[in-house]
N, C-alpha and C positions, 0 to 999 in steps of 0.2 A: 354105967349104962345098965338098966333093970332089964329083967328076962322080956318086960312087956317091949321094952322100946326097942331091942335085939330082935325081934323078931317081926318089928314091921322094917328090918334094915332088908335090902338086897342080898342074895344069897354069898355075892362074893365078898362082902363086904363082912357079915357076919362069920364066914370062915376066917377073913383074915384078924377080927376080934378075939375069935377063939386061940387065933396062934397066936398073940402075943397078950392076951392074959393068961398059957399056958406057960410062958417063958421058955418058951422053940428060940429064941433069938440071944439064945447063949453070949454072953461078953459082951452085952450094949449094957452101956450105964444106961444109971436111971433117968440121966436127963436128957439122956440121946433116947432113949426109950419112949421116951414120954413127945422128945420133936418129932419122932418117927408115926408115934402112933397118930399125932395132928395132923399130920400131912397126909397118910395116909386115910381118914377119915373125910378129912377136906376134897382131897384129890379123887375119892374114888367117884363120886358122883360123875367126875368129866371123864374117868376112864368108864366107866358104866355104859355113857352118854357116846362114846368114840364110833360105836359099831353103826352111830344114829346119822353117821356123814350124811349118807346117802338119800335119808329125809328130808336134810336140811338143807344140800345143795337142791331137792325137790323140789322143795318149800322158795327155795331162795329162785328157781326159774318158774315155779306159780306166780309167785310177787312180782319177778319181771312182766311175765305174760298178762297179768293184771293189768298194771300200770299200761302197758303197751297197749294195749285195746282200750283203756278207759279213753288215752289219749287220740287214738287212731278215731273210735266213735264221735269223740268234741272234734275232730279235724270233718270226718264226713256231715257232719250238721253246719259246720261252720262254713263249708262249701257248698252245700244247700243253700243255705243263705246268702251266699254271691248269686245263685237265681233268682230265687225270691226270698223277700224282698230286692236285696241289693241291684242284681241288674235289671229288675221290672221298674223300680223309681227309678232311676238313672235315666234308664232309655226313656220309659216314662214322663219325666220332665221334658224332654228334650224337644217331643213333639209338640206339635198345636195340640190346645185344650181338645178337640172334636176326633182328635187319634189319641188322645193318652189312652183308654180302658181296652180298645184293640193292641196298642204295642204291648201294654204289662200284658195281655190273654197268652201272646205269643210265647213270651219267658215263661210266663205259667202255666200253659197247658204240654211245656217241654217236659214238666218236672212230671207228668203222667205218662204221655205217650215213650220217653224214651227210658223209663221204668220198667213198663210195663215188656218193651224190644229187649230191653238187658237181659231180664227174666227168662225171657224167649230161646232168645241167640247171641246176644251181643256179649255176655260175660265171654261166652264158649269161643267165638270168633276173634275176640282181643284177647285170650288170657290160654286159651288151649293150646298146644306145640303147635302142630298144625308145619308147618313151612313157615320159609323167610319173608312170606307176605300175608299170611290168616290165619289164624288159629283153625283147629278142626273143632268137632261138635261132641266133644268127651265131656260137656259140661251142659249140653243141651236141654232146658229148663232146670237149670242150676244143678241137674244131677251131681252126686257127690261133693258139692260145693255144702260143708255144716263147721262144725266143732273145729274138726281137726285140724291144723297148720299147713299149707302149704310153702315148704321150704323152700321152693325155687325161690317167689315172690317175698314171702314175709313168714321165719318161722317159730314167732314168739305171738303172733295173734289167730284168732279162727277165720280159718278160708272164706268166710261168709262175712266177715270185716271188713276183709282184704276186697272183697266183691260189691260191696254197699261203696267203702270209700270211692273205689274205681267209678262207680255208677254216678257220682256226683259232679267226675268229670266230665262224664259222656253225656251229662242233662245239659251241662250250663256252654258247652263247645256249639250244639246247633244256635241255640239260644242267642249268641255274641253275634251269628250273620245276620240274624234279622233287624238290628239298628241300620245295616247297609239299604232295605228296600222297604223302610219306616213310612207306611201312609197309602202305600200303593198296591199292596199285594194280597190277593184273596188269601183267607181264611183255610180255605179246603186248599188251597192248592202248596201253600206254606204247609199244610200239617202233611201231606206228599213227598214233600221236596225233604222236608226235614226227614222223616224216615227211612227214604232213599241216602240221601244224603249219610247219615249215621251209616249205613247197612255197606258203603259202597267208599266211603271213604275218610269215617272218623274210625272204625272199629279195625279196617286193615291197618291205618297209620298206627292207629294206640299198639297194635300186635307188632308193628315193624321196630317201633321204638322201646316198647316196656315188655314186650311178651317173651317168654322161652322162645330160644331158635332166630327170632324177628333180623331182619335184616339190619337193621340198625342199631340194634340192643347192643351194647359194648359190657355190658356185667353177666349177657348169659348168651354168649355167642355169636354174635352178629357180626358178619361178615366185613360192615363197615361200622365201627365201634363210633359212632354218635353218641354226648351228651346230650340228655334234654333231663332232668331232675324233675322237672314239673311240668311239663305241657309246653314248652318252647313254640317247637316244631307240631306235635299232637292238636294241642290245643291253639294257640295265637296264628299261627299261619297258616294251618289249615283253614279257620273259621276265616280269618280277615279278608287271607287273598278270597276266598267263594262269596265272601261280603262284594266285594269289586267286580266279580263276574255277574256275582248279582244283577248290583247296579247296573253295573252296562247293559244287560240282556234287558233288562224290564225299561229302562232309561227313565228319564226326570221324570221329578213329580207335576203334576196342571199348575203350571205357573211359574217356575225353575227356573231360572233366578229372578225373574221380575219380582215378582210377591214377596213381601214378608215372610219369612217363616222361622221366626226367634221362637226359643223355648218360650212354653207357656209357664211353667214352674221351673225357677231355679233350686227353690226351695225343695221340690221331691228330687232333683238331680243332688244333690247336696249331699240330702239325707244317703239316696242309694251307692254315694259313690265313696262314704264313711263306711258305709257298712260290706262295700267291695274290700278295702283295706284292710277293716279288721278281720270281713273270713278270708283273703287272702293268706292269713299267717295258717290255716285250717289245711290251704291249697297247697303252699310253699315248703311250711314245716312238718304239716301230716304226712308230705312225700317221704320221707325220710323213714315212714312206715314201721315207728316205733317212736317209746320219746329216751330219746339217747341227745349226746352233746352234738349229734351228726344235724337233728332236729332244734336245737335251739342256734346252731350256726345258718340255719336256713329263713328261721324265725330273725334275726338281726340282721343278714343282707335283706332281707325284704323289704323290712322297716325300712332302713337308711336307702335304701334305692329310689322306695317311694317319696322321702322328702325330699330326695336331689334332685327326683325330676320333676317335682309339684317346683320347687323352685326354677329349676332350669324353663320349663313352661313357663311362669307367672314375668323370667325376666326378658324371656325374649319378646312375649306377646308387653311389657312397658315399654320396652325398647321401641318396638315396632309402630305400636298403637298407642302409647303415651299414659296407658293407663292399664291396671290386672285387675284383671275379670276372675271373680269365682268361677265361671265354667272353665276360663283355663286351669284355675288352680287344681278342680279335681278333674280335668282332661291330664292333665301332669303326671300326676297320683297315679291315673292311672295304667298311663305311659311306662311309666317306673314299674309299677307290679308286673305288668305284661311284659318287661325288658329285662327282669331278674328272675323271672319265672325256670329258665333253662337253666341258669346258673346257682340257683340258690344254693343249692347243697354243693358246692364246686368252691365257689370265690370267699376270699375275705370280706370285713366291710369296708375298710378302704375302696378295693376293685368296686363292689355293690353299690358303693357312692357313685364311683367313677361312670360305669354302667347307668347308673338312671339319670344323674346329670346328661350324658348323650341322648336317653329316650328320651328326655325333656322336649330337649334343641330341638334332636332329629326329627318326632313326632311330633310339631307345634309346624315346624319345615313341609313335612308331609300334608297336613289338613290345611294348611292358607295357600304356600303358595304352588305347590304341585296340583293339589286339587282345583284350584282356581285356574290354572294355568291349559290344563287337558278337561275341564268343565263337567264331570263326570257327578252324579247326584249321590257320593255315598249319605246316606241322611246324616247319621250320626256318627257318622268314621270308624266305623268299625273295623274299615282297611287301613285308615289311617296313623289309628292308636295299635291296632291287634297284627295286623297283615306286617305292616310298617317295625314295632316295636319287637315285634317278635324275631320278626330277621335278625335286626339288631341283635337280640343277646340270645340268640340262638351264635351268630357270628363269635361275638365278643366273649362264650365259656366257652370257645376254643384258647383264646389268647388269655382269658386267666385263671382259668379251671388247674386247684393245684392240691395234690397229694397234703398235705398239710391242713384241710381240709375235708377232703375225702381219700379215703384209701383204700377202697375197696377191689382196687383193681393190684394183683398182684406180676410183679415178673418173674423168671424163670425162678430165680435163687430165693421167691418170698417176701421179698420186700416192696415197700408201697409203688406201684409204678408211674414215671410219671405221667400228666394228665396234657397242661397245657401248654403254651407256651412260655407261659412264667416259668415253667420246671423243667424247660428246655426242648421238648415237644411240640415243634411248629406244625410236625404233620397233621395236629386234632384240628387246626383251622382249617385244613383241607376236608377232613370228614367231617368237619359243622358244616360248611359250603356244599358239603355233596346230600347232607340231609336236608337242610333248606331246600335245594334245589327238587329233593325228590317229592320235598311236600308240597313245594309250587307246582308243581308239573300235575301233579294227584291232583291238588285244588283245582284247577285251572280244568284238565281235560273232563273230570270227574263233574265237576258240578255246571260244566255249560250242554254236557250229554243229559245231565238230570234236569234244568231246567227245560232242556226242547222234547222231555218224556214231560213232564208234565204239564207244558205248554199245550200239547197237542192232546192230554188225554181231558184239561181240565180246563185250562189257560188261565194264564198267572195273573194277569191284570186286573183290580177292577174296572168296570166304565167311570167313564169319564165323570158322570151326575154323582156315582156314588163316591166317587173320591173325593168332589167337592163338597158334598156332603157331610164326610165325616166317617170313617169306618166306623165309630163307635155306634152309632146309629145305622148305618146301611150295611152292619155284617152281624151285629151283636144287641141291636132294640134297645142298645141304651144310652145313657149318658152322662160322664164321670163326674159334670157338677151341674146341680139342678139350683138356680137362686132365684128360691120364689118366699 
C-alpha cells in the first residue's frame, strides 16, 4: 500500500496499517500475519460503517413510509373512481335516457360539495377525539393536518394522506343514496339533504367506528369493540337503509309500476360497475392503511367475494327467470364488494367466498322479491344491494373475523386476541348486531328528520310536468344524447 493510497484510507484503518507493518503483533507467523492483515482490511469498512445502524434503520423506515403512501395515494384515486366515473355510469345506465346526465350530476357534483365540507369540518368531526360520538374541532380547516404522521390512525404515511384517503369515503357514501330517489328529486333540494346528511350522520358514524375514543372503534377504545375494516356499518348501511327512507318519504315515480322503466344503457352500467370492482381493491385494501400483507389479504377476499356473488346472483336470477342477465351479473359483483367490505381485512378467502356467495342469494332475494312484495320504488336498490348486503357482512365478520388474519388486537399477556367466532369468540356477533343496529337507528331517525327540514325549507319533489319531462332537461338545459 503507497503513502498516496494510505492516506485516502480511514483514520482507524491506517493506524491499524501502521501497527502491523511495525510488527506490534509479536509471534504471528507470517501467514497468520498476512490472513489477519485481509481480514482486517476487508472487515474494517463494516466496522467503520456499524456506528451508521441508526441511518439505515432511517433509511429503512423512509423506504417504508414511501412505499406506504405511494400505495395509500393509488388507493385514494382509485376510490375517487368508484364515484366518478364508476358509480355515475352505473347508476347512469340504469335510468331512462331523459334522467341519465341529472343522475351522473348527482355522483359528480358530491365529488365537490362534500370536498369542499371535509376541508371545512368533516375531517375534524370524524377523525378528532372528541367523545364516543363526534369528534371535536382540533382540526377545523384542516389545521395541523400536513407532513407529519399521525400515530393513532396510520404512523408510517403523512396525516394529509391519511385525510384525502378518508375524504374519498365520505364523497362516494352520500353519492350511493341517490340510486334510491333516481328521477324524482330536485337538484337544490338533493345538494341540501346531502350536506345535512354528511354533517349529521355520515361524519358522527365514520368517528363512532374509525375515530380515537368512538364508540364503536375496537382498535382505539370503543366501549363496544365493533369490526367494520372498510365501511360495513360507516359506509353500506348507513347510505342503503337512508336510500329506503328515501324512497318511502318521496314515494313512486309518475307511473310506478305500470310504465316501463328498463335501463336505457346496459352498456354504461357495465362499464361503471368494472370500474366499481377494480377501485374497490383502492376501498378494501387501502384500509389496511399501508401496503403490508395485512393489505394484500384484503385485496384477495375482495376479489373472491365479488366472483361468488357475481355468481350466486347470475344462478339464482336462471334458476328463477330461466335466463342471466348482465345486470344481475354486475348487480352480484356488487353485492359481494358491499358484503366483504367490513370483513376484508378479518376473513380468509375461503370465508370471503362463502360471504359473497350469500350476498349474491341474499341480495338478488332482497331486490325481487321483498321489494316487489312491500312495493316501495327504490330505483336502483341501493337498499337492496347496500342497506341489504351490508348487514349481511357487517353480521357475518363477527362469525369469521380471525386473528390469523388480523392481529392487531392484543390480550392481557400480548398475544393475538381472539376476533371471531371461528377463534372461539361468539361474543363479536353480538357487538356486529349492536353496530348494525346502531347504524339503523342513526339512518332511519336521522335521515327522515333531514328529509322533513328540507321538505319544508325547499321541497324535495319535482312537479309532476317536469318529471315527465326528463330531469335532464327540466333541472340541467340539457340532454345526454342528441341524434340529429
Amino acid at each position: 500500500m503507497t503513502t498516496e493510497t494510505l492516506s485516502d484510507c480511514p483514520m482507524s484503518m491506517r493506524r491499524l496499517f501502521s501497527a502491523l507493518s511495525g510488527g506490534r503483533l509479536a509471534g504471528v507467523s507470517s501467514r497468520n500475519f498476512l490472513k489477519f492483515a485481509m481480514l482486517a482490511v476487508l472487515g474494517l469498512p463494516v466496522l467503520a460503517h456499524a456506528t451508521d445502524l441508526e441511518s439505515v434503520n432511517a433509511a429503512t423506515q423512509a423506504a417504508q413510509s414511501a412505499g406506504d403512501n405511494a400505495w395509500m395515494l393509488t388507493s385514494a384515486a382509485l376510490v375517487l373512481m368508484m364515484t366518478g366515473p364508476g358509480l355515475a355510469l352505473f347508476y347512469g345506465g340504469l335510468v331512462r335516457k331523459k334522467n341519465v346526465l341529472a343522475t351522473m350530476m348527482q355522483s359528480f357534483i358530491m365529488m365537490a360539495v362534500i370536498t369542499v365540507l371535509w376541508g371545512l369540518v368533516g375531517y375534524s368531526l370524524a377523525f378528532g377525539e372528541g367523545n364516543s360520538f363526534i369528534g371535536d374541532l382540533r382540526y377545523l380547516f384542516l389545521s395541523g393536518v400536513g407532513s407529519a404522521p399521525n400515530a393513532d390512525y396510520a404512523g408510517t404515511i403523512p396525516q394529509q394522506t391519511f385525510m384525502i384517503y378518508q375524504l374519498m369515503f365520505a364523497i362516494i357514501t352520500p353519492a350511493l343514496i341517490t340510486g334510491a330517489f333516481a328521477e324524482r328529486m330536485k337538484f337544490s333540494a338533493m345538494l341540501l339533504f346531502m350536506v345535512l346528511w354528511s354533517l349529521f350522520i355520515y361524519f358522527p358514524m365514520a368517528h363512532m367506528v374509525w375515530g380515537k375514543g368512538g364508540l364503536l372503534n375496537a382498535f382505539l377504545g370503543g366501549k363496544v369493540p365493533c369490526f367494520d375494516f372498510a365501511g360495513g356499518t360507516v359506509v353500506h348501511i348507513t347510505s342503503g337503509v337512508s336510500a329506503l327512507v328515501c324512497a318511502l318519504y318521496l314515494g313512486k315515480r309518475v307511473g310506478h309500476p305500470s310504465i316501463d322503466m328498463k335501463p336505457h344503457s346496459m352498456v354504461l352500467s357495465f362499464i361503471g360497475a368494472c370500474l366499481l370492482w377494480v377501485g374497490w381493491f383502492g376501498f378494501n385494501a387501502g384500509s389496511a392503511l399501508g401496503s403490508s400483507a395485512l393489505a394484500t389479504s384484503a385485496f384477495v377476499a375482495t376479489h373472491f367475494a365479488a366472483a361468488t356473488a357475481t355468481l350466486g346472483w347470475v344462478l339464482a336470477e336462471w334458476i328463477k327467470h330461466g335466463k342471466p342477465s348482465i345486470l344481475g351479473g354486475i348487480s352480484g359483483a356488487v353485492a359481494g364488494l358491499v358484503a366483504i367490505t367490513p370483513a376484508a381485512g378479518f376473513v380468509k378467502p375461503m370465508p370471503a367466498m362463502l360471504i359473497g356467495l350469500l350476498a349474491g342469494v341474499f341480495c338478488f332475494f332482497m331486490v325481487t322479491a321483498v321489494k316487489q312484495k312491500f312495493g316501495y320504488d327504490d330505483s336502483l336498490d341501493a337498499f337492496g344491494v347496500h342497506g341489504a348486503g351490508g348487514t349481511l357482512g357487517a353480521i357475518l365478520t363477527g362469525v369469521f373475523a380471525t386473528n390469523l388474519v388480523n392481529n392487531g388486537l392484543k390480550d392481557a399477556s400480548g398475544n393475538p386476541a381472539p376476533l371471531g367466532w371461528v377463534d372461539g369468540h361468539f361474543g363479536q356477533v353480538f357487538n356486529q348486531l349492536l353496530g348494525v343496529a346502531i347504524a339503523w337507528v342513526l339512518a332511519i331517525v336521522g335521515s327522515l328528520a333531514l328529509l322533513k327540514i328540507c321538505d319544508m325549507v325547499l321541497g324535495l319533489r319535482v312537479s309532476e310536468e317536469e318529471e315527465v319531462e326528463g330531469l335532464d332537461i327540466s333541472l340541467h338545459g340539457e340532454e345526454g344524447y342528441i341524434m340529429e
